[in-house]
N, C-alpha and C positions, 0 to 999 in steps of 0.2 A: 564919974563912972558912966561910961555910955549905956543904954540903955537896951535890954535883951532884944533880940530879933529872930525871931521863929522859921524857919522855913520850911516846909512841908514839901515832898517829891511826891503826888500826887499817881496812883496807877494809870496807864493808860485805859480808855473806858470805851473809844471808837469802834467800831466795828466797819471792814477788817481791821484785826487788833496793829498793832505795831511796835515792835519789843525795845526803840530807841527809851532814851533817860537823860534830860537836860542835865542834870549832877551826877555821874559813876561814881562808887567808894572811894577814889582817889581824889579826885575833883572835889568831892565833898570834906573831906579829911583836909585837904588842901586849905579850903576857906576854912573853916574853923580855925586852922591856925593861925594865919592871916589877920583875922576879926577873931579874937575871942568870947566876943558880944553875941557872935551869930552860933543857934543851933538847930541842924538838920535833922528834919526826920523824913522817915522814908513809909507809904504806904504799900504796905505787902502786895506783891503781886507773881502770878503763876508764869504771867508769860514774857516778863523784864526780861531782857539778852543779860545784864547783871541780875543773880540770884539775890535772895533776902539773905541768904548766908552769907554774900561775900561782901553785903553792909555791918551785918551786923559785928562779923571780923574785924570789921573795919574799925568799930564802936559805935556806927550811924544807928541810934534804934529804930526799932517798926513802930509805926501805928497805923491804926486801922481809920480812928477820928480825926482828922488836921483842922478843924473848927478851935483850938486854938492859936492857931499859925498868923504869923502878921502877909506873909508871902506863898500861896501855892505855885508852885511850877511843875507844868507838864510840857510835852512834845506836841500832841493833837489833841481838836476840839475837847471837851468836857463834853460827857452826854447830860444834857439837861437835867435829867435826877441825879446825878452825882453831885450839882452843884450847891456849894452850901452859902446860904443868902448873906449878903454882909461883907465878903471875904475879898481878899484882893485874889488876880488870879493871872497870870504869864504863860500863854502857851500860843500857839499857831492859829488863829481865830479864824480866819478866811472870812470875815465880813468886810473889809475895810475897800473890797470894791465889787460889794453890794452883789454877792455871792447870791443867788436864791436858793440852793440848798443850805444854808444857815441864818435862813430868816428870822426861823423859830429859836436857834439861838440866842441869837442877841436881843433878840425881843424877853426869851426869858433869863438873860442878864441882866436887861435892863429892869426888869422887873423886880427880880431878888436885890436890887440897889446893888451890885456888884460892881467892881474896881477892874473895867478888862482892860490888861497892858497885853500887846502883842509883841511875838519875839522879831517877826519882819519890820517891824515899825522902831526897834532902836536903833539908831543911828546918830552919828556925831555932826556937829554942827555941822559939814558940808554935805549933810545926808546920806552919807554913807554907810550901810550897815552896820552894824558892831557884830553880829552874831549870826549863823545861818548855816546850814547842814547843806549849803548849795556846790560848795566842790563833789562832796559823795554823791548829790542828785544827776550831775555831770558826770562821774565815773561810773555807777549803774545803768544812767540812761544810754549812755552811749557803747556801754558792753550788752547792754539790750539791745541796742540796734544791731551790733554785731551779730548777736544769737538770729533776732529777726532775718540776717539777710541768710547767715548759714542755711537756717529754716527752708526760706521761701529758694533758695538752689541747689541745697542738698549737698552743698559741698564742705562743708565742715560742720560741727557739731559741737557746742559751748555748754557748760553744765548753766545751769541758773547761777547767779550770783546769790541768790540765799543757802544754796547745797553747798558753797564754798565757804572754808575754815574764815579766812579773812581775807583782806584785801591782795595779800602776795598771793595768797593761793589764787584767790579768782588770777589777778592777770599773770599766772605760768600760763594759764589755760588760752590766753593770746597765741602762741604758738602756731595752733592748728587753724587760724585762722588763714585763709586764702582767698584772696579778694579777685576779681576781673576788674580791668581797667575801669572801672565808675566813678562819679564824682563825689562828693561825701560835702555837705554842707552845714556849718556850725553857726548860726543865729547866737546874738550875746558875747558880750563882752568880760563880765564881770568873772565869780567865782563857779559858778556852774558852767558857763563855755570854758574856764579854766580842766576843769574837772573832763570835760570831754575830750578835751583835744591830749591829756592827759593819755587815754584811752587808744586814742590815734595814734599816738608820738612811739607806743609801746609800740604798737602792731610796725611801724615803718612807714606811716605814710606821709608821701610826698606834699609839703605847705604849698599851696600860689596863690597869688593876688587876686583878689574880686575879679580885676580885667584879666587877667589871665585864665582863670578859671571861667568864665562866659565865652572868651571868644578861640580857646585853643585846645585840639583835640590831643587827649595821652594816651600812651600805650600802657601806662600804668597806672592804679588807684591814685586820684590825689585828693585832698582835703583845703577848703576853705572856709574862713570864718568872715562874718562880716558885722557890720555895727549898724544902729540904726538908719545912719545918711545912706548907706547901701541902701537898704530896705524900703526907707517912706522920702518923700519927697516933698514940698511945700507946694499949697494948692496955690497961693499966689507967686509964685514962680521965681520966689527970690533964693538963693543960695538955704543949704541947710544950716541951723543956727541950733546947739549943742541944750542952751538954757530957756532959746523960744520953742524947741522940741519937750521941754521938759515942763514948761508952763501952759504950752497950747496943742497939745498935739492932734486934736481935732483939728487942726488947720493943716493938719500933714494928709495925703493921701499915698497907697501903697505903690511899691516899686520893684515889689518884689517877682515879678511875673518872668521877668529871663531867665529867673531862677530857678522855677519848676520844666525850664523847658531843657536843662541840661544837667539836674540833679537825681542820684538816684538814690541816694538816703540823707535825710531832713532831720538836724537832731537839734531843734527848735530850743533855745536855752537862755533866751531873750527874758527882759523885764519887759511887761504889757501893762503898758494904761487900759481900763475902760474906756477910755477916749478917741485913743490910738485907732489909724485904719486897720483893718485886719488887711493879712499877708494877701488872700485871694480867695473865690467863693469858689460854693458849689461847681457853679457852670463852668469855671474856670478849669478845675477837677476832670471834666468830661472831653476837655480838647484835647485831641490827639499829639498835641505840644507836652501834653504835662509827662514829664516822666519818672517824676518821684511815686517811688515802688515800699518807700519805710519809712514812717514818718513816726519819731521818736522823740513826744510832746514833753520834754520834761518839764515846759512850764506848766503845762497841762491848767490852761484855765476855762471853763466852761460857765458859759459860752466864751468862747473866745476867738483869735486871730487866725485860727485854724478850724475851718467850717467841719471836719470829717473828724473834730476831738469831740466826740460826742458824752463822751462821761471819763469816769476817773476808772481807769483799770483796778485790779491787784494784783500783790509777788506771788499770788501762787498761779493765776491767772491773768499775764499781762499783755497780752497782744488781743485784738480784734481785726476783721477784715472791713474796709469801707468799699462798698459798692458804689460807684461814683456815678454811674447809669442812675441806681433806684433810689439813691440818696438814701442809703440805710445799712446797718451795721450787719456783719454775716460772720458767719465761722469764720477764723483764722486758717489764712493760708489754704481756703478750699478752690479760690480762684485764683490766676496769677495778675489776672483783671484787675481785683484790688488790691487797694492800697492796702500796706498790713501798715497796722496802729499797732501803736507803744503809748499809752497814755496813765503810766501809774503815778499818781502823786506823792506815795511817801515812800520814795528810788532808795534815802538814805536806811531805809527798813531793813534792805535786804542784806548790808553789814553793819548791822545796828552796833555792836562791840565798837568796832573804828572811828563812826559816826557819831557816836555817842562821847567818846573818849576827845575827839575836835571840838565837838560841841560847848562842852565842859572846861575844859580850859579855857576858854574865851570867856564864856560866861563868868568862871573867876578873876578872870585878869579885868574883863572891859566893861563888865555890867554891873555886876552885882555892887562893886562900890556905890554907886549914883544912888541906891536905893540906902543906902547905909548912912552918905553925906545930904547935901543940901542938894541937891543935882541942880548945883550951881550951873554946869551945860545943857540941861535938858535936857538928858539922855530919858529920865524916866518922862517927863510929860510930852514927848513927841511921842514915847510908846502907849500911853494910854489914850484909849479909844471912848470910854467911860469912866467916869468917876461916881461912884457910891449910885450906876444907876441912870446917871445921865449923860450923853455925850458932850464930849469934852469940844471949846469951841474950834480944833482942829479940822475935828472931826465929824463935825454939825452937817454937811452936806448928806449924810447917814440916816439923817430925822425920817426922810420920806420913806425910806427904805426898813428901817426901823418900828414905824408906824406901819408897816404893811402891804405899802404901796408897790 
């Protein structure tokens, strides 16, 4: 007889709150059936997009203590008092490239001996994700761009994507959108440029190639996406190489510069080393070439690739203005001067129901076995960052960072 396995749904504790839920009542109900071994519990909470009633419907019970759970799982960070010492724990860490607003967390993970697995660090042996809320991050960020350009020319008007029922609703509201012939720029390949271009395709706009998009003028909006070889270049002048991009990318330098001088909204949706050049600086910013007007960071990594992402926005306040003269952030939309930013990190928040319901089923079908079997693949020890406390030796270039430094 296999042995029980506990799993605790953990409240979100971050501030701003955020109502996603790695497991929904279905998802959860789903694995139980699955694994008869595994039982769920769910910690009560006021502001879940899923209610405690439509768990407990379900037959998921509440608790309030998960200290005896073999697994907690959440969405974002744990705040440092909630965490209980000992425990294993799965949720979105943001230290793994030595984040300095969560210093103090992993310092007091590692301290309570804690077990952190992150949900961006599972992936299957060709490194490929298993699990990620990054199509939703892609279809809010880029219906924020949307609202942003309405915004800043006044020619249409987009409700928020959190005031919408769900996803269909949000995009009927596509409609009223009505673009000027602009360029429209999509960074990323993966599942969040998936997600945005998603957003584009509804509204009708026109695809062209990297070359086509730099060197040809339209009389209509078009949209282009491009992949890393676009963007960075190798500093020793050899051709780009896909897996020496991926092992050395300090040896790449940025290519991105034709870019800002014929784009006018930037909907950033790239994966970023710490390593990696950034796209372009400050002063870059100030040349009368640059003529991105909305720049809609959905990787949002701070500091990062994008000098004017100066911090993490939120859904109820997501746009800021960059002043590119004083190198510093201003009211939204008070100047046409600046840049308006879009830089909210948790995009998928804002149809948390959707997002949370994609989320869930992956996590049944792709993850949660590994932790049930022998993770014969190593799905579970590529996601763990620490074990009982210490980092694990993936993850060991962490120590400095971790220590303080």
């Amino acid at each position: 007889m296999q042995k029980k396995f506990k799993i605790g749904l953990v409240k979100e504790t971050k501030t701003p709150p955020d109502r996603r839920v790695a497991l929904p009542p279905a998802q959860a109900v789903e694995l139980m059936k699955r694994f008869p071994n595994v039982e769920v519990v769910v910690q009560p909470s006021e502001l879940r997009c899923f209610k405690d009633l439509e768990y407990t419907e379900s037959g998921i019970p509440l608790q309030n203590d998960l200290s005896d759970c073999d697994l907690l799982i959440g969405v974002k960070e744990v705040k440092i008092e909630a965490l209980i010492p000992n425990k294993s724990y799965l949720f979105f860490a943001h230290v793994a490239k030595k984040q300095p607003h969560n210093q103090k967390l992993i310092k007091a993970i590692a301290e309570k001996g804690i077990t952190l697995l992150d949900h961006e660090y599972i992936t299957n042996q060709k490194g490929e994700r298993l699990v990620a809320f990054g199509r939703w991050a892609g279809i809010v960020g880029a219906y924020n761009a949307m609202r942003a350009r309405g915004i800043r020319t006044d020619r249409y008007n987009l409700r928020p994507a959190h005031e919408c029922h769900d996803y269909k609703d949000m995009m009927s509201g596509l409609k009223n959108v009505k673009l000027l012939p602009k360029k429209i720029l999509v960074s990323g390949g993966g599942r969040v440029a998936g997600g945005a271009l998603e957003v584009f395709r509804a509204i009708g706009v026109k695809e062209v190639s990297p070359e086509e998009y730099l060197t040809k003028t339209y009389t209509e909006p078009v949209l282009c996406r491009i992949d890393p070889w676009h963007y960075a270049k190798r500093k020793d002048g050899q051709p780009f190489d896909w897996d020496h991009w991926v092992k050395h990318p300090m040896e790449y330098e940025s290519a991105f510069l034709p870019y800002t001088k014929v784009t006018d909204i930037f909907v950033a949706c790239h994966y970023w080393d710490f390593r990696s050049p950034h796209f372009f600086t400050k002063e870059d910013m100030r040349s009368p070439d640059f003529k991105i007007t909305v720049i809609a960071d959905v990787s949002c990594d701070v500091p990062g690739p994008i000098p004017s992402t100066l911090r993490a926005t939120t859904i109820a306040d997501p746009f800021y203005g960059y002043n590119p003269t004083l190198e510093r952030e201003e009211v939204a939309f008070t100047s046409k001067k600046n840049v308006t930013m879009m830089t909210v990190d948790n995009l998928p928040g804002e149809l948390p129901r959707d997002a949370s319901e994609d989320f869930g089923k992956t996590l049944v079908e792709m993850v949660i076995p590994h932790f049930l079997g022998n993770d014969e693949e190593g799905v579970v020890k590529r996601a763990t960052i620490l074990k009982d406390g210490k980092l694990t030796e993936i993850y060991s270039y962490l120590q400095e960072y971790l220590d303080g430094k």
